[in-house]
C-alpha positions in Angstrom: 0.1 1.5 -45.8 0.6 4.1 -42.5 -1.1 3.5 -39.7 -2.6 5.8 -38.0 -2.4 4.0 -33.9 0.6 2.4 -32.4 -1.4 -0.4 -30.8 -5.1 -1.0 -30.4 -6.6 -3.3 -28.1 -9.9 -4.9 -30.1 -12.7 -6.5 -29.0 -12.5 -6.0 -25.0 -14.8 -5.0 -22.7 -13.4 -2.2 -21.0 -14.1 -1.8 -17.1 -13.6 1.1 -15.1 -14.7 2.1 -11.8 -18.1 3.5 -13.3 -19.1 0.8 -15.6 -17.9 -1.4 -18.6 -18.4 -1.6 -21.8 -17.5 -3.3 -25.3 -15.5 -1.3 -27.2 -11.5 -1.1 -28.9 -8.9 1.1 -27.2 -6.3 3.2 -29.2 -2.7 3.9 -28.0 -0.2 6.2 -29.3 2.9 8.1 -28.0 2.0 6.5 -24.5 -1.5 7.8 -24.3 -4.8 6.4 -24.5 -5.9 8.2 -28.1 -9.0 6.7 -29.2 -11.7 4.7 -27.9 -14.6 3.3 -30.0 -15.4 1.2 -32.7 -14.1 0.1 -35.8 -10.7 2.3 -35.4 -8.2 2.3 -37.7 -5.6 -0.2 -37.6 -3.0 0.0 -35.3 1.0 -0.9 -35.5 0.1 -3.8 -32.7 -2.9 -5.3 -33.0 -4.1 -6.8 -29.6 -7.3 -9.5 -29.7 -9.5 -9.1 -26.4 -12.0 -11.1 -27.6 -13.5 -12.6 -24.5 -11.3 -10.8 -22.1 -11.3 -7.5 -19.7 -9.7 -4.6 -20.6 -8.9 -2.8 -17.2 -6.1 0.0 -16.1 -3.2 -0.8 -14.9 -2.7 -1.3 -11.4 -1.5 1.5 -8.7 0.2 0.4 -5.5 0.2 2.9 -3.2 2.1 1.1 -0.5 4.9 -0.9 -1.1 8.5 -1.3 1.1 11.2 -1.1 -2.1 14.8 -1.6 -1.2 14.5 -0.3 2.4 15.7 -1.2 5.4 13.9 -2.6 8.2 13.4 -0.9 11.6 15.1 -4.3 12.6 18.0 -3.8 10.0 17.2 -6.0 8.0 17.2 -5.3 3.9 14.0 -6.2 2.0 14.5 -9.0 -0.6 13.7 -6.9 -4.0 15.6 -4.0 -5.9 14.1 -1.6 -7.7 14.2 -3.7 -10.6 13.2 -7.1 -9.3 10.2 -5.5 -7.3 8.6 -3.5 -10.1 9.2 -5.7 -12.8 7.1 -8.5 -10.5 4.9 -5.5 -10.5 4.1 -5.5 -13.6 3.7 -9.5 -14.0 0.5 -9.1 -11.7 -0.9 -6.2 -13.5 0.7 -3.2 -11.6 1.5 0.0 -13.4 2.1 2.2 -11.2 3.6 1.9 -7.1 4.6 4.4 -4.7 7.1 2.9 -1.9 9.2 4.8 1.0 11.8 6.8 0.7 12.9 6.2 4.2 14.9 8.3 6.8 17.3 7.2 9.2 17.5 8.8 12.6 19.9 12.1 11.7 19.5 11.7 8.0 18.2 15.1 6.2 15.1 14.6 4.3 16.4 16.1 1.3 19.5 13.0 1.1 16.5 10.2 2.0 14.6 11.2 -1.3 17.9 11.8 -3.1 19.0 8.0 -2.2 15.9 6.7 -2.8 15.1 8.2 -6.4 19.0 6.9 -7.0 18.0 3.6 -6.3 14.7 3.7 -8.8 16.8 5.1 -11.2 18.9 1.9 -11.1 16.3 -0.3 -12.3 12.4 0.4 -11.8 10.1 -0.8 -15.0 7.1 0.9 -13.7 6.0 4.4 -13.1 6.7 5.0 -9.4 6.7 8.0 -6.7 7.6 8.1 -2.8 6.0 8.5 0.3 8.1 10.8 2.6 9.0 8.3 5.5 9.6 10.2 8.7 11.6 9.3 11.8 13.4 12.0 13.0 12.0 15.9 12.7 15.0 16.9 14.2 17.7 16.0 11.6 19.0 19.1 9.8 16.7 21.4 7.7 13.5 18.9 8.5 10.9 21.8 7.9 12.6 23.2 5.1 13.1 20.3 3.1 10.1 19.0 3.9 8.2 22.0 2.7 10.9 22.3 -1.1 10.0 18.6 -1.3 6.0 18.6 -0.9 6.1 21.7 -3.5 7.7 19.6 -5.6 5.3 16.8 -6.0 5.8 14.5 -2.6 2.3 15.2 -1.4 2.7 12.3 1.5 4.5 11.3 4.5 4.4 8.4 6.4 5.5 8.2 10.2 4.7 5.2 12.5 3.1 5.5 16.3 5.4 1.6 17.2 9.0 0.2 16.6 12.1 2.1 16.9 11.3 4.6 14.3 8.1 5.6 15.5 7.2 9.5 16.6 6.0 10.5 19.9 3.0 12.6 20.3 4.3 16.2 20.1 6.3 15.0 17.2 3.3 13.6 15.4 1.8 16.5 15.7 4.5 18.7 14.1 4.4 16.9 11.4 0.8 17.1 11.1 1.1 21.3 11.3 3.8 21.1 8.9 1.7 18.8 6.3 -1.5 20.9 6.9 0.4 24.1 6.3 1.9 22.5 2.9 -0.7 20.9 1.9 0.2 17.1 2.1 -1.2 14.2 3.2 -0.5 12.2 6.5 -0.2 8.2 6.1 0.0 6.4 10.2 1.3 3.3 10.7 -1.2 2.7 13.8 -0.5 1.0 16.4 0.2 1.4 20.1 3.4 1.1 21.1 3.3 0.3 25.1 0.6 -2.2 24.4 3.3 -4.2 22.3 5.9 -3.8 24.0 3.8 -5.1 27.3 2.2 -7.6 25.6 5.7 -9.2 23.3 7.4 -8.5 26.8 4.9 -11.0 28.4 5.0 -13.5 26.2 8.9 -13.8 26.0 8.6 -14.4 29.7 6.3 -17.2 29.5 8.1 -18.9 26.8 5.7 -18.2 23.6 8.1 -17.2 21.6 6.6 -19.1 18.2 5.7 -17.5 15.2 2.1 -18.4 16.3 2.8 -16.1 19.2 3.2 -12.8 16.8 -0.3 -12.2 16.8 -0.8 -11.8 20.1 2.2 -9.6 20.6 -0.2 -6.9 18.5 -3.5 -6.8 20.3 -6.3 -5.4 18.6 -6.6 -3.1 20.9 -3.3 -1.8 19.8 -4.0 -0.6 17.0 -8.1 0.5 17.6 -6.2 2.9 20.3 -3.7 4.5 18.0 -6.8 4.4 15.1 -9.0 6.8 17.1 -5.8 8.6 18.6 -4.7 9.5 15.0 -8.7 10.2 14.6 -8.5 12.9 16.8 -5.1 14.6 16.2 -6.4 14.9 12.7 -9.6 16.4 14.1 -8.0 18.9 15.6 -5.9 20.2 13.1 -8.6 19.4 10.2 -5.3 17.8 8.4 -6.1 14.4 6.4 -5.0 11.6 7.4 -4.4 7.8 5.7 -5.0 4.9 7.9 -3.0 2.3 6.9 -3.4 -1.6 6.6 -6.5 -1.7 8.7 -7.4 -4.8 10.1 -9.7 -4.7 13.2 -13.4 -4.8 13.0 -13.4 -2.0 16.2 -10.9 0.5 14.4 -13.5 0.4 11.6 -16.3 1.7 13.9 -13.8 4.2 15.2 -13.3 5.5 11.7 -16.9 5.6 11.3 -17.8 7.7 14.0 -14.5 10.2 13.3 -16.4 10.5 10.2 -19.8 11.3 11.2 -18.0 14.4 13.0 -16.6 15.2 9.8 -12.9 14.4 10.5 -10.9 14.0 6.9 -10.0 10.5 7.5 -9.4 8.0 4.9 -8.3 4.5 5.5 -7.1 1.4 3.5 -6.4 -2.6 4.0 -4.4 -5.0 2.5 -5.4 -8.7 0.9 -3.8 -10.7 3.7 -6.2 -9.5 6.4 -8.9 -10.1 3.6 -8.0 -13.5 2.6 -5.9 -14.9 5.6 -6.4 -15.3 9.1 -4.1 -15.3 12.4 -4.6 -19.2 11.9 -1.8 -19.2 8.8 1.0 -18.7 11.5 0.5 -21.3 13.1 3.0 -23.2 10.9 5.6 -26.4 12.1 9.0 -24.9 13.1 9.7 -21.2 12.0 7.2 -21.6 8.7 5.0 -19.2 10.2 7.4 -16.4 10.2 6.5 -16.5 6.4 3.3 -14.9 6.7 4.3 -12.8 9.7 3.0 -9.1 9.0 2.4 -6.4 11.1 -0.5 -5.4 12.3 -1.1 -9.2 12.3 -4.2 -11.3 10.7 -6.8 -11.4 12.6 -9.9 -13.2 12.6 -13.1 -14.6 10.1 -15.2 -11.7 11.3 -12.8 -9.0 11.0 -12.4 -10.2 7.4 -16.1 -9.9 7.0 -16.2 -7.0 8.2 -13.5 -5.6 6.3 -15.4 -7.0 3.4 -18.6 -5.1 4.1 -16.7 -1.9 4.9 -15.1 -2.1 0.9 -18.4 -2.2 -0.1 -20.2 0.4 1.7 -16.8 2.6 0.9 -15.5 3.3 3.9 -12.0 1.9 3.4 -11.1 3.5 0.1 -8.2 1.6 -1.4 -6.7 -2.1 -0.9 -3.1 -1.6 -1.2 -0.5 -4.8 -1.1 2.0 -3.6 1.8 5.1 -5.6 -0.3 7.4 -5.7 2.8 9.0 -8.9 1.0 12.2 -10.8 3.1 14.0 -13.7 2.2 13.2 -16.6 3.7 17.1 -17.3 5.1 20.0 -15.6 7.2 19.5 -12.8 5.4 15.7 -12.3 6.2 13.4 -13.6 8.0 16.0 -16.3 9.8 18.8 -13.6 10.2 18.5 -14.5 14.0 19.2 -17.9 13.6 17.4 -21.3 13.3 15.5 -20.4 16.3 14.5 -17.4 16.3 11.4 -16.2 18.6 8.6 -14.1 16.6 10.4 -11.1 18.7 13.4 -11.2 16.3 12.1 -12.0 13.1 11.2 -9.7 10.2 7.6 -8.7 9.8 6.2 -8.7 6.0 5.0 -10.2 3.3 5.6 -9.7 -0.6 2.4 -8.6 -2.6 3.4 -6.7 -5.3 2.9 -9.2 -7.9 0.3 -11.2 -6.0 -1.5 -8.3 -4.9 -4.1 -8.0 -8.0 -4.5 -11.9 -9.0 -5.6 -12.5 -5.9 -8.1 -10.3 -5.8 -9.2 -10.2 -9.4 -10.1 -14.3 -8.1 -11.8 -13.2 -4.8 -13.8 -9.9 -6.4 -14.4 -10.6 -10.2 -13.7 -14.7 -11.0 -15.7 -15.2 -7.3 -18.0 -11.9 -7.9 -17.6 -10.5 -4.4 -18.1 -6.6 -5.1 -17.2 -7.2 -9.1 -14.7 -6.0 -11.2 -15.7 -2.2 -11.2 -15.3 -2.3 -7.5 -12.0 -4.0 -8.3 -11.5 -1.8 -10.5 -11.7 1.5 -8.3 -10.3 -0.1 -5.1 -7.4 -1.4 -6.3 -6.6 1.5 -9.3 -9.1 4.4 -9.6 -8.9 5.2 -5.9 -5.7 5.2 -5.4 -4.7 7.4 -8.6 -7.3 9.9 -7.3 -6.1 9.9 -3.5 -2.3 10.0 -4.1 -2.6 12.7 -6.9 -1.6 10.8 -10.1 -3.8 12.2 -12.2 -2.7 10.6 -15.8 -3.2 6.7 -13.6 -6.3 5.1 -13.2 -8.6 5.4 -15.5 -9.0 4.2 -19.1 -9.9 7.5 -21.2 -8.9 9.6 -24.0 -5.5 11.6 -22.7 -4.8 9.0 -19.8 -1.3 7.5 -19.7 -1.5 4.0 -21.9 -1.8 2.0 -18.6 -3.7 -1.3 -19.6 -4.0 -4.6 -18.3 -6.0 -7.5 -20.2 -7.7 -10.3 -17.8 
């Protein structure tokens, strides 16, 4: 006998980021056709009995095959990242494609969409990473590329690919005048470089040391700095990977005078602290990250500011390096925090972990889960077939 479905899932509760509900889920041509009860038989038949039936994860921050300001490669292709991807329930990620200083905008995505094309499993867009506005044709080709579907760029206010000032704020004329959206890495970079500086001097050069080589104040400062340039032009702005209690209050109050900032955080500065670098030897270098963890009350706090909605989106920041001379030790044995690659991987981890902390734990529950960790992010970054678990909706489904 023909079917009518090529797979339905049966007997799930369905969750989205309004509400769940029992009911089966019909699939055909890629594309979520049906949704009800008692459907016709599919070519697949999937039993949910007893199970979640969510959509599929979207990333919307992930470091794929890039190098590091530091020169260092990350640990994953294409293919080894997003296939991990989709292990943890990840459907969908957008990573950087990432200029070098000189290199026109139009090569960087070129490269970059090369490099997907090589092996990515998953669905998958780029953020435009900027570090140089003056390589050739920057405001051309970042114009042809935003009308043609790149609707973000990232830039960073620290390390040796960040933007000054003025240049920041060309980019943010340019994105408001195109119509894209303006993701800051945010923190200061003389308070760094001071405080790192410092603690080379004195000898504190342990992996335990890297948090204090990023103050807090760091990156509050570059927080209500970014706050402000995107008052002025009215241009939106992503905050990324916040971690500070204060830079919450800062995005508060930008709010309240009706600034269009969003912001987002990551699960290492809501599950770990500053305490997990200090490791014996060079083991904490394996949880080194920048901005750094911080502390139990900014994780509270970071907590309370998922639930109230103020930070939109927990993405995973997979910045993944191997843990050898071609990583995280390529200085050496004894390498101070100063010269070892910041990052963690998180693609695959990103959604189990918090799938334990919100839904098996029931902090926020799984249609907060749901929308912080797919819905959100769909809707922010555009992808408007991602997210959600409706008639017409790509077939994007994960069973817990």
């Amino acid at each position: 006998m023909e079917t009518f479905y090529d797979m339905v899932i049966r007997g799930g509760q369905i969750v989205t980021a309004q509400g769940s509900y029992a009911a089966d889920l019909a699939i055909g041509g890629g594309k979520i056709v049906a949704i009800g009860s008692e459907l016709r038989k599919g070519a697949q038949e999937i039993d949910a009995s007893g199970r979640l039936v969510m959509p599929g994860g979207v990333d919307p921050h992930a470091h794929i095959e890039q190098l590091s300001g530091m020169g260092v490669m990350n640990a994953d292709t294409f293919e080894t990242a997003t296939r991990s991807a989709a292990m943890g329930g990840t459907t969908s990620v957008i990573s950087f494609a990432a200029q070098q200083k000189g290199q026109p905008l139009s090569e960087v995505v070129s490269d970059y969409a090369a490099r997907a094309a090589r092996g990515a499993m998953i669905d998958h867009a780029f953020h435009l990473s900027v570090s140089d506005i003056t390589a050739p044709g920057f405001d051309t080709d970042l114009a042809r590329l935003i009308g043609e579907g790149h609707r973000s760029i990232k830039i960073f206010t620290t390390y040796n690919i960040k933007l000054g000032d003025r240049e920041i704020l060309h980019v943010l004329a340019r994105a408001r005048l195109h119509g894209a959206l303006v993701c800051v890495h945010a923190e200061n970079d003389g308070l760094i470089g001071w405080a790192k500086d410092a603690l080379i001097a004195a000898g504190r050069t342990a992996p335990k040391h890297h948090a204090l080589s990023h103050p807090r104040l760091a990156e509050i400062e570059a927080v209500a700095r970014m706050c402000r340039f995107s008052e002025f032009f009215g241009q939106p702005v992503m905050l990324f990977h916040i971690s500070a209690t204060e830079s919450l209050d800062v995005i508060r109050a930008a709010r309240a005078r009706g600034v269009p900032v969003r912001a987002e955080t990551c699960p290492h500065y809501l599950l770990m602290t500053a305490d997990v670098l200090d490791q014996p030897g060079l083991e904490g270098a394996k949880w080194m990250c920048s901005p750094p963890q911080r502390a139990d009350a900014d994780q509270d706090a970071l907590w309370a500011a998922l639930e109230a909605r103020e930070l939109e989106i927990i993405s995973s920041d997979h910045a993944p390096y191997r843990y050898d001379e071609s990583g995280k030790l390529s200085a050496g044995p004894d390498a101070g925090f100063h010269e070892i690659a910041n990052g963690l991987p998180g693609l695959e981890t990103r959604l189990p972990l918090l799938f334990d902390a919100m839904v098996s734990r029931g902090r926020l529950g799984p249609e907060a889960f749901v929308r912080l960790t797919s819905t959100a992010p769909a809707q922010l970054y555009g992808l408007d077939s991602k997210g959600r678990l409706e008639v017409g909706a790509d077939a994007d489904a994960v069973i817990w």
